[in-house]
VMD Tcl script that builds the backbone (N, CA, C; Angstrom):
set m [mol new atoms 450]
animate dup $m
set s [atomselect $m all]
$s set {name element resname resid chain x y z} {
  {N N UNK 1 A 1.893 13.104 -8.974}
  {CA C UNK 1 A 0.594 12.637 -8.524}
  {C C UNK 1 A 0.696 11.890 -7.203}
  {N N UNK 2 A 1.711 11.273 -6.879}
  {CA C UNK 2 A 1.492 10.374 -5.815}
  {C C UNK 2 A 2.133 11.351 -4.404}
  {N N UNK 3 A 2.827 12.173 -4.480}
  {CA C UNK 3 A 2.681 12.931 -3.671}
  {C C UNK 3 A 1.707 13.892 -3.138}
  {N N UNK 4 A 0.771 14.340 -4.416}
  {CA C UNK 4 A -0.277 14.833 -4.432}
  {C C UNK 4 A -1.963 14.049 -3.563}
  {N N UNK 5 A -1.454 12.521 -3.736}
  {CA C UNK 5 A -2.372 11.928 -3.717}
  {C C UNK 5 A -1.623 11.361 -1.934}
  {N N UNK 6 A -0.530 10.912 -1.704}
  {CA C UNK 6 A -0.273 10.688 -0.186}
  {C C UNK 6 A -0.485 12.452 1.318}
  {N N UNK 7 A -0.712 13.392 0.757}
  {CA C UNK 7 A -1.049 14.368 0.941}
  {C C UNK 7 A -2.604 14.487 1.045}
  {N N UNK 8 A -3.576 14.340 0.118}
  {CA C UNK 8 A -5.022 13.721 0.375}
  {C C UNK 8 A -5.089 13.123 1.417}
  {N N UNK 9 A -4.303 12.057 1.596}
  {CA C UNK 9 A -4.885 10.549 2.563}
  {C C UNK 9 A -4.397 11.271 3.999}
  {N N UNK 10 A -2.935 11.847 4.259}
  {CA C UNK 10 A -2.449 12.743 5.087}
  {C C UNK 10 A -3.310 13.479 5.681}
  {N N UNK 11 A -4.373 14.293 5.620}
  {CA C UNK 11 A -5.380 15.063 5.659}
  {C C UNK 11 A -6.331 14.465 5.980}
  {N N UNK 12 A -6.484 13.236 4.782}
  {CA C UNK 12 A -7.812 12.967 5.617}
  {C C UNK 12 A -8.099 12.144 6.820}
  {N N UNK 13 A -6.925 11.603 7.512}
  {CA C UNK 13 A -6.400 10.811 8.583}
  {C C UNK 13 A -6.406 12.126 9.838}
  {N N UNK 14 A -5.875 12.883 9.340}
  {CA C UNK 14 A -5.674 14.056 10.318}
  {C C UNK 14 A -6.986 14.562 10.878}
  {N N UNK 15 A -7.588 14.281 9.874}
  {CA C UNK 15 A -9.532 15.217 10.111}
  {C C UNK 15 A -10.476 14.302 11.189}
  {N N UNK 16 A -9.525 13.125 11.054}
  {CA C UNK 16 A -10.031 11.663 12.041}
  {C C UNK 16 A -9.585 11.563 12.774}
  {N N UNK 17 A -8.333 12.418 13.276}
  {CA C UNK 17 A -7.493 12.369 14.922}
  {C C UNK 17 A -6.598 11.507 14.776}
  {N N UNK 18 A -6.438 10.912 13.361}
  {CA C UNK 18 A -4.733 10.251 13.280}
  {C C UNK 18 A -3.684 11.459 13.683}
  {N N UNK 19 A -2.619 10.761 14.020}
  {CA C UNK 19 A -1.252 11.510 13.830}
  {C C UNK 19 A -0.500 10.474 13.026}
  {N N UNK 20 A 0.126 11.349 12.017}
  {CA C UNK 20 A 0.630 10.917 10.816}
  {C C UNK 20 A 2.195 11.507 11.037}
  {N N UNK 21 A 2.565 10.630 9.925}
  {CA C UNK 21 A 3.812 10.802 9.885}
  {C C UNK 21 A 4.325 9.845 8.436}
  {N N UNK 22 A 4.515 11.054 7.077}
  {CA C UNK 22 A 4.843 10.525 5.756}
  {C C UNK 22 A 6.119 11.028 5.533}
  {N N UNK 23 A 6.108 9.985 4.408}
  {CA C UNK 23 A 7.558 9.887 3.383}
  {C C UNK 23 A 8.839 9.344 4.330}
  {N N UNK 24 A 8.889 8.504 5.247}
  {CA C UNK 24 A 10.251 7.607 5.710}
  {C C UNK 24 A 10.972 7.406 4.710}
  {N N UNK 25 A 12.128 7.855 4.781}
  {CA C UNK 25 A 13.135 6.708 3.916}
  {C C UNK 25 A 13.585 5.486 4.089}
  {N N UNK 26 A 13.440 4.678 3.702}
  {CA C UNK 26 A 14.101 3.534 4.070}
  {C C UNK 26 A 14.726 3.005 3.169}
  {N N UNK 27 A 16.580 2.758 3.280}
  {CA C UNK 27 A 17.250 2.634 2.165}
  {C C UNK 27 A 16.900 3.751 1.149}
  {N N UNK 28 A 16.624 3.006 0.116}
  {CA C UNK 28 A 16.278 3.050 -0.965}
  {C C UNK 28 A 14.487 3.205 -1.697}
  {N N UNK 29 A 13.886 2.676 -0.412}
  {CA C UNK 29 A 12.436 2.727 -0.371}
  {C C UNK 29 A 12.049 3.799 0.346}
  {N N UNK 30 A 10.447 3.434 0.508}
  {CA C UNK 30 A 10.071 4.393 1.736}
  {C C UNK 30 A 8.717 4.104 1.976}
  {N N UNK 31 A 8.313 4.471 3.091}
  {CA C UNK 31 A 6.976 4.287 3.859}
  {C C UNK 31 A 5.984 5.579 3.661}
  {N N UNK 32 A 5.204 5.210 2.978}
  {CA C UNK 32 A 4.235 6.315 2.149}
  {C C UNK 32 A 3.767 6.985 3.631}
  {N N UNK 33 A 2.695 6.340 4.527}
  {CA C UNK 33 A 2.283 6.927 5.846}
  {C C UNK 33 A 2.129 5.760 7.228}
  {N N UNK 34 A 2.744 6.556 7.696}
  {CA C UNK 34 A 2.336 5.869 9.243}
  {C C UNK 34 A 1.328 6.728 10.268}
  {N N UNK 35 A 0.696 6.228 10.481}
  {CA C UNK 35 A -0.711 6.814 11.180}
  {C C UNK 35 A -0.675 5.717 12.629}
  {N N UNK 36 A -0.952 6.740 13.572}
  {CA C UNK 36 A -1.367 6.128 15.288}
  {C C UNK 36 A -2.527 6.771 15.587}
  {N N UNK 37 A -3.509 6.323 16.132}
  {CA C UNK 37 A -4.143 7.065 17.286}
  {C C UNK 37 A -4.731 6.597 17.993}
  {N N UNK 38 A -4.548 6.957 19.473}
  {CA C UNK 38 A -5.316 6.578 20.552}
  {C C UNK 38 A -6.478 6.714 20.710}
  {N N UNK 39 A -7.001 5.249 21.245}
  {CA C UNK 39 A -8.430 5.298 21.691}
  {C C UNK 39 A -8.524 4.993 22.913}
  {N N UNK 40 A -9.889 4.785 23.396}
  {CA C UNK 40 A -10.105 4.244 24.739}
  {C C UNK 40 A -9.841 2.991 25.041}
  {N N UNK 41 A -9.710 2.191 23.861}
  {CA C UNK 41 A -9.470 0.840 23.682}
  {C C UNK 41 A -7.678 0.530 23.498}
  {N N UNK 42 A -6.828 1.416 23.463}
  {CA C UNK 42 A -5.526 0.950 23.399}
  {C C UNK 42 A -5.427 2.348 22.061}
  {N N UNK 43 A -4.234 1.898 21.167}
  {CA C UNK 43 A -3.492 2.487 20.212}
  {C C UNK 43 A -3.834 1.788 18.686}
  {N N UNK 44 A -4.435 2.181 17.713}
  {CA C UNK 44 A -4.504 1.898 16.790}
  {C C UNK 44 A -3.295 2.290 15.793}
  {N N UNK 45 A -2.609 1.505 15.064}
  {CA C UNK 45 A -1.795 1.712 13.755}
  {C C UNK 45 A -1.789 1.132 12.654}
  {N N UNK 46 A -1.677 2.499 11.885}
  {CA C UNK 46 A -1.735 1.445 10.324}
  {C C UNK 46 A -0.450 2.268 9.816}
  {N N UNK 47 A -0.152 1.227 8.482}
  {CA C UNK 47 A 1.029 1.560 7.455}
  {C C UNK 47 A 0.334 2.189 6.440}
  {N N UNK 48 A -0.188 3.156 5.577}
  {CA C UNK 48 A -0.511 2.894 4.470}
  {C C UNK 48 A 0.173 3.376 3.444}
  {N N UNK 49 A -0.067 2.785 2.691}
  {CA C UNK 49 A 0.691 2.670 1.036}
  {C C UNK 49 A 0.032 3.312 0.270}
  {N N UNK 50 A 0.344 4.270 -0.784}
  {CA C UNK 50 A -0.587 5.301 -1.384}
  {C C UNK 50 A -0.289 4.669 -3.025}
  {N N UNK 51 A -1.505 4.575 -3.632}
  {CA C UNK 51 A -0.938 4.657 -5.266}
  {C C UNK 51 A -2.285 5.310 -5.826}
  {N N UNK 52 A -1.905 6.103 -6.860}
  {CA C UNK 52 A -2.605 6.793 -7.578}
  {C C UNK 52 A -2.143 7.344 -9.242}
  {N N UNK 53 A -3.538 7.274 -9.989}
  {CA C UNK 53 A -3.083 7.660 -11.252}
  {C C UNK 53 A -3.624 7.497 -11.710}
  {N N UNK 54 A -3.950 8.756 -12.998}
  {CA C UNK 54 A -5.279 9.208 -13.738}
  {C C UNK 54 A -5.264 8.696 -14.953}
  {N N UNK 55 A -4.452 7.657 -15.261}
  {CA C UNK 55 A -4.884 6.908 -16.542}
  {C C UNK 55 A -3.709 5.571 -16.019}
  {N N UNK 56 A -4.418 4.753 -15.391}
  {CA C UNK 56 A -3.680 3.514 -14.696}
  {C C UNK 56 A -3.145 2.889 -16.466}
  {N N UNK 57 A -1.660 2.563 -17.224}
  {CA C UNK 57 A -1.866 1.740 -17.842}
  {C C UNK 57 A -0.657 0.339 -17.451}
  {N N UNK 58 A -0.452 0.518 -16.300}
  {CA C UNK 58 A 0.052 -0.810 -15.765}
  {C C UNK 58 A -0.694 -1.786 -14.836}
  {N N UNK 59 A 0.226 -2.212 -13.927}
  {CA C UNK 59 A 0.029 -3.003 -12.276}
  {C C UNK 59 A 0.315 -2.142 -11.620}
  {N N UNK 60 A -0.059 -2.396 -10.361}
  {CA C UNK 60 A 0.930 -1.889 -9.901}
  {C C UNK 60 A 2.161 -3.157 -9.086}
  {N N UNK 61 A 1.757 -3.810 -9.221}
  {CA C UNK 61 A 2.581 -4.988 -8.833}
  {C C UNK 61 A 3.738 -5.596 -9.629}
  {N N UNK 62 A 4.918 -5.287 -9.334}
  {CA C UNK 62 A 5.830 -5.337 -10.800}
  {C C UNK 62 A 6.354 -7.066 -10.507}
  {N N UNK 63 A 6.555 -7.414 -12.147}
  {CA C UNK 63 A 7.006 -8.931 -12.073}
  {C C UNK 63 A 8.610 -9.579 -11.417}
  {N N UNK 64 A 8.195 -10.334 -10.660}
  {CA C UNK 64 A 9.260 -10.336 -10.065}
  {C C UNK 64 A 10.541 -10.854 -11.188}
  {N N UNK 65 A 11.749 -10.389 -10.718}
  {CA C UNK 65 A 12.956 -11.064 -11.872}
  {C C UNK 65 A 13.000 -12.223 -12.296}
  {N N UNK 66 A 12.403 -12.896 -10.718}
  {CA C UNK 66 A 12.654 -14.799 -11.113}
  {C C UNK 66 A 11.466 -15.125 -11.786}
  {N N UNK 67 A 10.472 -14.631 -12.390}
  {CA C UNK 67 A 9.361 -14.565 -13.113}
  {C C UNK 67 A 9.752 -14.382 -14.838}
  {N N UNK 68 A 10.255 -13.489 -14.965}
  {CA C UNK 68 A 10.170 -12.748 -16.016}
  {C C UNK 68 A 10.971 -13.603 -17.156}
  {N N UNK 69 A 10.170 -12.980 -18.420}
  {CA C UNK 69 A 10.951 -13.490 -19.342}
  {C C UNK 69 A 12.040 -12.559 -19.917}
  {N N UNK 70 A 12.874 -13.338 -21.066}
  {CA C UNK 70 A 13.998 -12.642 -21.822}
  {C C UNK 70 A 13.702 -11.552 -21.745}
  {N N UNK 71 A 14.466 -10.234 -21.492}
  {CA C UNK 71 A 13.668 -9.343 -22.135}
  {C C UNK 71 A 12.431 -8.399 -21.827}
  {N N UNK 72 A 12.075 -9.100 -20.730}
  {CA C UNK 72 A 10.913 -8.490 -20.257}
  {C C UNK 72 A 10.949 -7.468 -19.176}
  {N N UNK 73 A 10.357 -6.349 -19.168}
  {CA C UNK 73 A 10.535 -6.040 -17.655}
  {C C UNK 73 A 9.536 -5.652 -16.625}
  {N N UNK 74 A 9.927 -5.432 -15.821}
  {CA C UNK 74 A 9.261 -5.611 -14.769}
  {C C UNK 74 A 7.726 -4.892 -14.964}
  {N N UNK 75 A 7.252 -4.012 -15.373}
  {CA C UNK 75 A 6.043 -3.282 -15.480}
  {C C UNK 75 A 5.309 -3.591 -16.942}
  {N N UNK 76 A 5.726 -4.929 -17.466}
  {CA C UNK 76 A 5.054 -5.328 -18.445}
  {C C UNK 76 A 3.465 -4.975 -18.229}
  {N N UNK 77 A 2.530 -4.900 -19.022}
  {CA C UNK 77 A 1.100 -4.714 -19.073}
  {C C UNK 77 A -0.044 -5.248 -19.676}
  {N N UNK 78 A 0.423 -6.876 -20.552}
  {CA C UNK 78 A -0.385 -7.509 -20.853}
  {C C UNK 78 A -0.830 -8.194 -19.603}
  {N N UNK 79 A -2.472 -8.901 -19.851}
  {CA C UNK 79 A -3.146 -9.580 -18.835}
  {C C UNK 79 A -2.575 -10.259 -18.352}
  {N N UNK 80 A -2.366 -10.970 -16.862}
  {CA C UNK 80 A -1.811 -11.437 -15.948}
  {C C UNK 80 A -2.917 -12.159 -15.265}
  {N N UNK 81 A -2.883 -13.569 -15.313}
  {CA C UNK 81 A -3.793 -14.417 -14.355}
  {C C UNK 81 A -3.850 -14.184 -13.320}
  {N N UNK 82 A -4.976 -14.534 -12.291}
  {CA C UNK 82 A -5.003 -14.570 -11.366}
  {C C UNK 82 A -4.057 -15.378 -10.216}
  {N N UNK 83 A -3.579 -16.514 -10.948}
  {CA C UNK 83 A -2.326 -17.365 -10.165}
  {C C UNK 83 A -1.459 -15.931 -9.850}
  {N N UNK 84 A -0.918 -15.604 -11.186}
  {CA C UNK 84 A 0.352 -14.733 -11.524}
  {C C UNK 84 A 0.101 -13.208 -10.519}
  {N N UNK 85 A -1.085 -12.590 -10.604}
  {CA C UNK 85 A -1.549 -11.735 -9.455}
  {C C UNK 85 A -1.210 -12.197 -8.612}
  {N N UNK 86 A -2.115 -13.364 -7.763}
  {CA C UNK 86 A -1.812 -13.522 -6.359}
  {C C UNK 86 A -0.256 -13.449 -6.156}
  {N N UNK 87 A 0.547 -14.156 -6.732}
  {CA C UNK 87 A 2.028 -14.283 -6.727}
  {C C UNK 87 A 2.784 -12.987 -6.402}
  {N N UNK 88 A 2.488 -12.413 -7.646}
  {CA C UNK 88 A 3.143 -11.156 -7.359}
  {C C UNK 88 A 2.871 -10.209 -6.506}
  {N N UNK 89 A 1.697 -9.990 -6.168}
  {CA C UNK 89 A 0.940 -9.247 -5.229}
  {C C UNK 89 A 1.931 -9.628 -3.904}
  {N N UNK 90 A 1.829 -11.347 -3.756}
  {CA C UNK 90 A 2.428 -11.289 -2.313}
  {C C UNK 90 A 4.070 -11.064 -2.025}
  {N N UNK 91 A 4.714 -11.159 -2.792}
  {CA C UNK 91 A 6.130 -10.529 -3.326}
  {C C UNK 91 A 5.999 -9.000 -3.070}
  {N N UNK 92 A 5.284 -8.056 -3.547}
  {CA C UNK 92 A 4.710 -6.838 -3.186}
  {C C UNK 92 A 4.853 -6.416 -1.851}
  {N N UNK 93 A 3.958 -7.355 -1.320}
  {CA C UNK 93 A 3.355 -7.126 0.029}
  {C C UNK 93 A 4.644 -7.167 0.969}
  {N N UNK 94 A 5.438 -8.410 0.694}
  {CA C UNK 94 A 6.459 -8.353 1.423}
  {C C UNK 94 A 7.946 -7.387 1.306}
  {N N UNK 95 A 7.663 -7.014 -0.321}
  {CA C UNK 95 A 8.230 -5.726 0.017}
  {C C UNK 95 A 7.921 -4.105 0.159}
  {N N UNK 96 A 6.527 -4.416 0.031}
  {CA C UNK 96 A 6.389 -2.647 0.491}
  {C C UNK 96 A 5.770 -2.725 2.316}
  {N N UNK 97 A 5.621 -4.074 3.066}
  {CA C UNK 97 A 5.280 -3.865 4.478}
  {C C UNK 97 A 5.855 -4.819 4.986}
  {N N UNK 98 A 7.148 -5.908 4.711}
  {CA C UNK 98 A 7.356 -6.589 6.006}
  {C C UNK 98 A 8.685 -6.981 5.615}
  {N N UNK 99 A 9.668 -5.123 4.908}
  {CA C UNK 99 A 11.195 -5.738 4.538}
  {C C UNK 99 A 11.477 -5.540 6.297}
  {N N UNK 100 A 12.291 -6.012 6.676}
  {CA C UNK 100 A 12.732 -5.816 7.940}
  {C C UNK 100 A 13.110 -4.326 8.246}
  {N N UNK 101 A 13.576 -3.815 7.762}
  {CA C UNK 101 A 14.326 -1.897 8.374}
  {C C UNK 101 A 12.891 -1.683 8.210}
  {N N UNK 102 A 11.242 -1.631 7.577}
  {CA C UNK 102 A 10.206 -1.127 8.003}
  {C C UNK 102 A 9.741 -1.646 9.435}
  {N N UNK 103 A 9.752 -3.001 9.605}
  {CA C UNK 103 A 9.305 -3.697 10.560}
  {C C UNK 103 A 9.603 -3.112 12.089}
  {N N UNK 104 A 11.325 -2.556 11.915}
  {CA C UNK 104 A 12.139 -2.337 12.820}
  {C C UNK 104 A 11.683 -0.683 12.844}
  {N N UNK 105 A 10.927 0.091 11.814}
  {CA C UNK 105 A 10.604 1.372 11.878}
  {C C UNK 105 A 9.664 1.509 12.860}
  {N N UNK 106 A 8.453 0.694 11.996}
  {CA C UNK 106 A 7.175 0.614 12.631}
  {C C UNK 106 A 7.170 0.278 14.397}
  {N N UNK 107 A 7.802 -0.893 14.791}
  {CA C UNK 107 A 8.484 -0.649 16.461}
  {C C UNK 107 A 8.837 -0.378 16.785}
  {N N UNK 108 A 9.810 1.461 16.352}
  {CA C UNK 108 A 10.685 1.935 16.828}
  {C C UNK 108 A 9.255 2.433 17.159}
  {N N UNK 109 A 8.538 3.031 16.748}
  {CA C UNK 109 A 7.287 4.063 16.412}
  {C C UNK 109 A 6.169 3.630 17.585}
  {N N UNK 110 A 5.353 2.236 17.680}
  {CA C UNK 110 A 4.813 1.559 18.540}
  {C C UNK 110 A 4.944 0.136 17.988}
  {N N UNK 111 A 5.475 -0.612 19.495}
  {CA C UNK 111 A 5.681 -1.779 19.042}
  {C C UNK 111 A 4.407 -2.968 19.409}
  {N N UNK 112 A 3.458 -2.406 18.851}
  {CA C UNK 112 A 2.270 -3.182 18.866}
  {C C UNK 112 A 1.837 -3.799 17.511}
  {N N UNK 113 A 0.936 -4.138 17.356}
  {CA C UNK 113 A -0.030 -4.705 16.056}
  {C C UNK 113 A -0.083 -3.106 15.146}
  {N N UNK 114 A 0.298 -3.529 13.964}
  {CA C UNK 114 A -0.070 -2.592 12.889}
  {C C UNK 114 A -0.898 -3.202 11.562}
  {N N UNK 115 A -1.903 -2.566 11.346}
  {CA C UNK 115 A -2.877 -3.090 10.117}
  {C C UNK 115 A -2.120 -2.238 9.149}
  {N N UNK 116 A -2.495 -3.008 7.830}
  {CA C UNK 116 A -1.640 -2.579 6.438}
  {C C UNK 116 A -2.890 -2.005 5.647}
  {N N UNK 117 A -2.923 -1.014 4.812}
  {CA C UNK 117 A -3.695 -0.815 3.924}
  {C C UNK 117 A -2.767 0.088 2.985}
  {N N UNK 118 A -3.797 -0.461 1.780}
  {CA C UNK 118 A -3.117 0.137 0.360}
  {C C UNK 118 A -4.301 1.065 -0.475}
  {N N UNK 119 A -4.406 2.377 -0.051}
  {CA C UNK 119 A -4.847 3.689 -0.772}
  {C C UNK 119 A -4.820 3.775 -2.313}
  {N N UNK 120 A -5.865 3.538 -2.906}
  {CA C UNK 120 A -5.803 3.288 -4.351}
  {C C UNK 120 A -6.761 4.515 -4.882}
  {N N UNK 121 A -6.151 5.560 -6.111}
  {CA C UNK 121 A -7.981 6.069 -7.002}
  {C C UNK 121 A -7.905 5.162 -8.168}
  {N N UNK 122 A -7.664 4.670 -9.113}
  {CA C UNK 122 A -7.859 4.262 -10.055}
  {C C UNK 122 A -6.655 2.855 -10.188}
  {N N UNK 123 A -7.252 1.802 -10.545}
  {CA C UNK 123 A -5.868 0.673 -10.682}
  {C C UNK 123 A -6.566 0.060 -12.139}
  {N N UNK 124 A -5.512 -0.834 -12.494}
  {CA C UNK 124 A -5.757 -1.397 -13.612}
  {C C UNK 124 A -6.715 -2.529 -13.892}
  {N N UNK 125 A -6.135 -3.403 -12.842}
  {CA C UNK 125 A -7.107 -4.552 -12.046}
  {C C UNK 125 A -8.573 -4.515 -12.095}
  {N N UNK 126 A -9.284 -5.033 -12.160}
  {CA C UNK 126 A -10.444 -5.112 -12.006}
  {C C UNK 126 A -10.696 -5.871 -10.236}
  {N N UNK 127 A -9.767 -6.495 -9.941}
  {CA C UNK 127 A -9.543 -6.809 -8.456}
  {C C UNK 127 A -8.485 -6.755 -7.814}
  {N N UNK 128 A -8.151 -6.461 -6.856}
  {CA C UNK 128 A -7.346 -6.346 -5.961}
  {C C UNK 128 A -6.583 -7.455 -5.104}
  {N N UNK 129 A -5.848 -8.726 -5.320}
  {CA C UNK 129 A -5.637 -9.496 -4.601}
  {C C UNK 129 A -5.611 -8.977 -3.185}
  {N N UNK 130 A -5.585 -9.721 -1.879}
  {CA C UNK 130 A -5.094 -9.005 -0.423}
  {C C UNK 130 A -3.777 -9.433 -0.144}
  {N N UNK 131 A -3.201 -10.750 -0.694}
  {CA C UNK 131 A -2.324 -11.125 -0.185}
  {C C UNK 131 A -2.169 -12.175 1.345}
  {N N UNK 132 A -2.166 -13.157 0.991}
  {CA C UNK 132 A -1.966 -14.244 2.181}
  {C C UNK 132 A -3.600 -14.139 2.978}
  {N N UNK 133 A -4.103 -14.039 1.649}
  {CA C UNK 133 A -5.642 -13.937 2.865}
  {C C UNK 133 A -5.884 -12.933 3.506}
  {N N UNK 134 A -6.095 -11.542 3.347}
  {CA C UNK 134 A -6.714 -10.912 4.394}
  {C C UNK 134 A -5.435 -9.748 4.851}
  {N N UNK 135 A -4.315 -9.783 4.606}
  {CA C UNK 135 A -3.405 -9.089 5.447}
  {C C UNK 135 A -3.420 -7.446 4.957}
  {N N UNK 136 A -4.187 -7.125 4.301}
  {CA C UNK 136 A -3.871 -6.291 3.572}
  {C C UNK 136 A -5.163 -5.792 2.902}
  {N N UNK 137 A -5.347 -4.444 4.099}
  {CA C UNK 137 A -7.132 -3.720 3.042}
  {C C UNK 137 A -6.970 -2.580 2.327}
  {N N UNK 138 A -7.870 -2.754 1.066}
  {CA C UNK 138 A -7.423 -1.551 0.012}
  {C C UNK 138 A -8.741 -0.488 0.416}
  {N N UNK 139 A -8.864 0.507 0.372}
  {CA C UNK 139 A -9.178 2.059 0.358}
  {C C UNK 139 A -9.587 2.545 -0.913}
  {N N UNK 140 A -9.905 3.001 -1.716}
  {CA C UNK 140 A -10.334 3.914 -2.845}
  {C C UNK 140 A -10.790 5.065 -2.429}
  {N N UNK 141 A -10.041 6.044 -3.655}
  {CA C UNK 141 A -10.397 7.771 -2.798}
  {C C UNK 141 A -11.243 8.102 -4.190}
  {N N UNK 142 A -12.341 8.887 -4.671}
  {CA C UNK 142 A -12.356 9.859 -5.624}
  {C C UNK 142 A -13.221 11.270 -4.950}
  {N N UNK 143 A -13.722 11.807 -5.898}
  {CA C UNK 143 A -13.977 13.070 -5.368}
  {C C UNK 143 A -15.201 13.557 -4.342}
  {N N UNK 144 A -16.211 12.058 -4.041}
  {CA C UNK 144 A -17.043 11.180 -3.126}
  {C C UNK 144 A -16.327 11.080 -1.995}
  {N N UNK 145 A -15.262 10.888 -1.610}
  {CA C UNK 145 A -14.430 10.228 -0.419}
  {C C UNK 145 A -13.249 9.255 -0.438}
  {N N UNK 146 A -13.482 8.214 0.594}
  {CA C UNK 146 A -13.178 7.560 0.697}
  {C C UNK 146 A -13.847 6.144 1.346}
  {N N UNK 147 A -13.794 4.563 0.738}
  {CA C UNK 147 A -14.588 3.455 0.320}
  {C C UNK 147 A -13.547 2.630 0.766}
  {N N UNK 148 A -14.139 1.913 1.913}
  {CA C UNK 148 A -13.378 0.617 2.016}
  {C C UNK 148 A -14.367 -0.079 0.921}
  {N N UNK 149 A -13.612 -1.425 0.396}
  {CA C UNK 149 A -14.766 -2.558 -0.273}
  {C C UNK 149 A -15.427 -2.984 0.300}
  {N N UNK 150 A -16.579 -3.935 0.072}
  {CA C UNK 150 A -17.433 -4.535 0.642}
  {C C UNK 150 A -16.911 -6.153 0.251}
}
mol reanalyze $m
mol bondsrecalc $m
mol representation Tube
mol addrep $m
């Protein structure tokens, strides 16, 4: 699915005069899409992060180790406060957009300002933390389009 679903977003960036460029490896990770395109106004870039899945029954934000209890692991799925969201969310954030070998990707690529967004169809959440305030805008795709929030 999530290849299925970073392939959607691929396309539909393309239909908008992005130039894309998915699936980086990095290490062990990887950079779902990197998107540029020029305007009259300079170079726009974003990172985005794709998640998708037709019966969400996790986070997607996994608990960090120094969190967790005995025993527990990381994609546990009982309710999670909002403290415990924000937390983990920003643990997230810093590792799916600001481990350093991405940082050092993204400026190999253009070394300007890059906006982050995270491509969601279905999450578990009923909200979406952003992370540090603002750093970070989520997307929703279904068979309507695509929805920034309001």
């Amino acid at each position: 699915m999530a290849l299925l679903a970073e392939e959607i977003v691929e396309e539909w960036l393309n239909r908008d005069g992005w130039f894309t460029i998915r699936g980086i490896k990095i290490g062990a990770g990887e950079i779902d899409i990197l998107a540029i395109k020029p305007t009259r106004n300079g170079i726009q870039c974003r990172h985005m992060e794709v998640h998708a899945a037709f019966n969400p029954i996790g986070y997607i934000t996994p608990v960090p180790k120094v969190r967790r209890q005995p025993g527990q692991g990381a994609g546990y799925t009982e309710r999670r406060s909002d403290e415990e969201l924000q937390s983990f969310v920003s643990v997230w954030v810093r590792n799916k957009y600001d481990h350093p070998k991405k940082v050092n990707q993204r400026k190999a690529l253009f070394n300007g300002p890059w906006t982050r967004h995270l491509v969601v169809h279905k999450i578990k959440m009923d909200k979406f933390p952003d992370g540090k305030g603002g750093i970070l805008r989520s997307i929703t795709f279904n068979s309507r389009g695509f929805f920034y929030p309001r």
